[in-house]
N, C-alpha and C positions, 0 to 999 in steps of 0.2 A: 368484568363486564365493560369496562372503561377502555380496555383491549380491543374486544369486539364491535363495540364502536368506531374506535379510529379506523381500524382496518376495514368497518366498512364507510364509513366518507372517502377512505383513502382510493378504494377500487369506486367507489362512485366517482371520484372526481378524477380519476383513469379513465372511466368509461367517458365522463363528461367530453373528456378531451380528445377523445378518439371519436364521436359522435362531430366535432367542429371541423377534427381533418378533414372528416370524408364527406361534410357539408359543405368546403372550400380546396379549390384548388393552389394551395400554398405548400409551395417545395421544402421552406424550412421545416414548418408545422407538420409534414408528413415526415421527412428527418428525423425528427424527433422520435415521432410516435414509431417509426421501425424500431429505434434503440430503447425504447421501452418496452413494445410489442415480443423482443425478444428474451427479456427480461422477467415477464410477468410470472412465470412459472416459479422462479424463483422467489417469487411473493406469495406468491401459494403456498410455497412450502414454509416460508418465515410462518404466514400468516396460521397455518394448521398446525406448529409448533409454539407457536406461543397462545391461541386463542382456545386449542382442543389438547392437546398434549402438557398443556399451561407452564410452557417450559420461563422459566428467568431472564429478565433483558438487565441488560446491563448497560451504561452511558461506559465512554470513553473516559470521560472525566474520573466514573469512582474504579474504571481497570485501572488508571495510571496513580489512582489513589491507594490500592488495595496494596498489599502484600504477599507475594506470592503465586499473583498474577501469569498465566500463560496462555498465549494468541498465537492460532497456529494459522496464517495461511496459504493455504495448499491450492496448489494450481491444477486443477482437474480438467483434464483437456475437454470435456464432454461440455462442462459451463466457460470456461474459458472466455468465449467470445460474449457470453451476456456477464461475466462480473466482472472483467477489464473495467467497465466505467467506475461502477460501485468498487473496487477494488483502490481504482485509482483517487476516487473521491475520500477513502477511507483513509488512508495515507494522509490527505491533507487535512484531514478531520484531527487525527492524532498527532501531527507535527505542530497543527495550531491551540490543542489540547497542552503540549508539551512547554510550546512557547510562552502560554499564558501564565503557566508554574512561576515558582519566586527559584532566583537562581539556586543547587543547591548541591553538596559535595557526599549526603549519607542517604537521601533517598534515592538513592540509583538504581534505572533500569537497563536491564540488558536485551540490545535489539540484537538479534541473527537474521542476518540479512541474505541468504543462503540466495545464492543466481542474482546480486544485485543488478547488472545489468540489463535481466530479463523484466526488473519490477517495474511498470506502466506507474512513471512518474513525470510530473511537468519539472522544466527545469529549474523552478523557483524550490520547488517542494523540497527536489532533492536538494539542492545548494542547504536547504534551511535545515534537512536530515543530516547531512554530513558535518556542517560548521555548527548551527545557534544550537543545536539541542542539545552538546556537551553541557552547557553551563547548565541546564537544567535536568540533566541527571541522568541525560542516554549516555549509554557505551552502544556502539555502535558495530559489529561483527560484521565485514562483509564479506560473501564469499561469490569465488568466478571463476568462471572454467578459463577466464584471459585477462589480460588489460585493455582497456579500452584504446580505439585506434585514435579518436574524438578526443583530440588534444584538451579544449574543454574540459568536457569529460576526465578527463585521466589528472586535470589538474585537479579538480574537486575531491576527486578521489584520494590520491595523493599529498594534497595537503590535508587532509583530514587523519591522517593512520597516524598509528603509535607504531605497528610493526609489520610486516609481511611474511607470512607464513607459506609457501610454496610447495607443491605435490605433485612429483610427475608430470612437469611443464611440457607440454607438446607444442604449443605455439611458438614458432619465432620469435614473431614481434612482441611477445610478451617475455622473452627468453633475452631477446637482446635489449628492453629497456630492462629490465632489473640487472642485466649484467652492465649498462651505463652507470645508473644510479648507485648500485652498492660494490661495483669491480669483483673482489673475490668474494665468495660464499663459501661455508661451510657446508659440507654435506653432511646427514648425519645417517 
């Protein structure tokens, strides 16, 4: 019942706030309310999943607490453009989740970071995914169909690995920085 409540203050005060846009003409305030407007569906479905289907929520806090924990997120081009935000928000939800841990070397988690390049992150977020969250017990997998061309970029990346594991490289430029950095290779 406690559910049912919040979810409905929540869509009241969605509603509340779509009722001020369209009472004022303010360009941010209607900004806004697009990237929410497109998104709402997707709260209908949280909302009939946990209020009617009375499915389990869980905090970020007791996933990276638990044991045996697994977070899958899949990129469905159909929602794509409404859970970029929330996707991208979640990330820093659970990097700042991770950072609050006490440093530590036997509760470890393993992230797979499969298309890292494609994942919708601010640059702080990533920097704090690739370097602070070793000490608190990420391993971190990333995977990429390249190397970044984003000097930046390729440096974070970079200095962050233990090893590089390579498949059928078709890019160049990602063909001649690994042949810079480690000269000969092995093939196997």
């Amino acid at each position: 019942e406690g559910n049912i409540a919040q979810w409905e203050l929540f869509f009241a005060k969605i509603h509340e706030y779509k009722a001020q846009v369209e009472a004022k003409e303010d360009k941010t305030k209607s900004s806004i309310w697009q990237t929410i407007e497109i998104t709402l569906e997707i709260f209908e479905i949280i909302k009939y999943q946990i209020c009617v289907e009375k499915r389990q929520t869980l905090s970020i806090a007791e996933f990276l607490r638990s044991s045996g924990s697994q977070l899958f997120l899949v990129n469905n081009p159909q929602y794509a453009e409404k859970l970029t935000p929330y996707i991208t928000g979640l990330w820093a939800v659970i990097i700042g989740c991770y950072m609050a841990k006490e440093n530590t070397k036997e509760h470890l988690i393993l992230n797979i970071l499969d298309e890292f390049l494609t994942l919708k992150m601010d640059k702080q977020t990533r920097k704090t995914l690739l370097t602070a969250t070793r000490s608190k017990g990420a391993n971190n997998v990333i995977g990429a169909q390249f190397l970044p061309k984003d000097e930046e970029l390729m440096q974070e990346v970079d200095s962050s690995r233990y090893a590089i594991i390579t498949f059928n490289i078709n890019d160049d430029f990602t063909l001649e920085k690994i042949g810079k950095k480690f000269g000969e290779a092995e093939y196997l």
